[in-house]
C-alpha positions in Angstrom: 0.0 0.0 0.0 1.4 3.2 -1.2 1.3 6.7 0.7 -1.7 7.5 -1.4 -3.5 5.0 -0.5 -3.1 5.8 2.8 -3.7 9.3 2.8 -7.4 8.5 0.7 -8.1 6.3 3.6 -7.1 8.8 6.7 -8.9 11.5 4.8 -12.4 9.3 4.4 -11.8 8.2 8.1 -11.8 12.5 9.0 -14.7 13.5 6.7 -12.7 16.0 5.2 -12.2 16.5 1.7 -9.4 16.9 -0.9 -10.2 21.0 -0.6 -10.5 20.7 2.8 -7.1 19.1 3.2 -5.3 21.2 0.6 -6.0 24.5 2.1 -4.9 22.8 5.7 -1.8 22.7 3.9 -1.9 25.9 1.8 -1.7 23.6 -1.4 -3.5 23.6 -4.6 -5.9 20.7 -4.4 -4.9 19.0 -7.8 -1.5 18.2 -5.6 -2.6 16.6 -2.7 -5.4 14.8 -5.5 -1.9 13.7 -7.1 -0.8 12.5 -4.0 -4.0 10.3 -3.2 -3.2 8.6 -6.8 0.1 7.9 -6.5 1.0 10.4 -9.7 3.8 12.5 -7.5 4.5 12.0 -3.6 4.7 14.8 -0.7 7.8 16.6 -0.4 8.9 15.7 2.7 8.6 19.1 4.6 5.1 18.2 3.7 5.0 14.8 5.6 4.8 16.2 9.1 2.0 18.9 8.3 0.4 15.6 7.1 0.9 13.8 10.3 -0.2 16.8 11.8 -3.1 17.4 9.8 -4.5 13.8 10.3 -3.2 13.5 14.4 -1.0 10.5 13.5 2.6 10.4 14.1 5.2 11.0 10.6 5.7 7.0 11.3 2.6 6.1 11.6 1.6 6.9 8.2 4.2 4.6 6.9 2.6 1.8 9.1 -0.1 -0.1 7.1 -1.5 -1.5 10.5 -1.9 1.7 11.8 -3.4 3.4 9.1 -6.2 1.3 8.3 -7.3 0.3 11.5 -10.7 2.3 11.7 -12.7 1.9 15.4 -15.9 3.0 13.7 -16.4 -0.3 11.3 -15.1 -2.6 14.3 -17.7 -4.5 15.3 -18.5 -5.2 19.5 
């Protein structure tokens, strides 16, 4: 699973949109779209505004367990 992948998945898990995360980073939407497809990859001054963005740690969105663990769908 690629960074994209995992960014799409932490952004459906917020609610937010592609807009919504773009101007969080004071980006142009069509880049962090690129990033969700896996066209280009964040720079990596960008990587800790992600983190930051999405309240994970920078090495947690390198970790596919962490990433697409999602409480809401777990069932009790």
């Amino acid at each position: 699973m690629g960074i994209g992948t995992k960014l799409s998945i932490l952004r459906s898990q917020t609610k937010y949109s592609q807009q919504d995360i773009a101007e969080k980073l004071g980006i142009d939407r069509n880049t962090y779209a690129n990033w969700e497809s896996e066209k280009t990859e964040p720079c990596a001054s960008q990587i800790s505004k992600l983190a930051e963005v999405y309240d994970v740690t920078v090495s947690e969105l390198f970790e596919e367990e962490k990433i697409i663990e999602n409480p809401i769908n777990e069932q009790e």
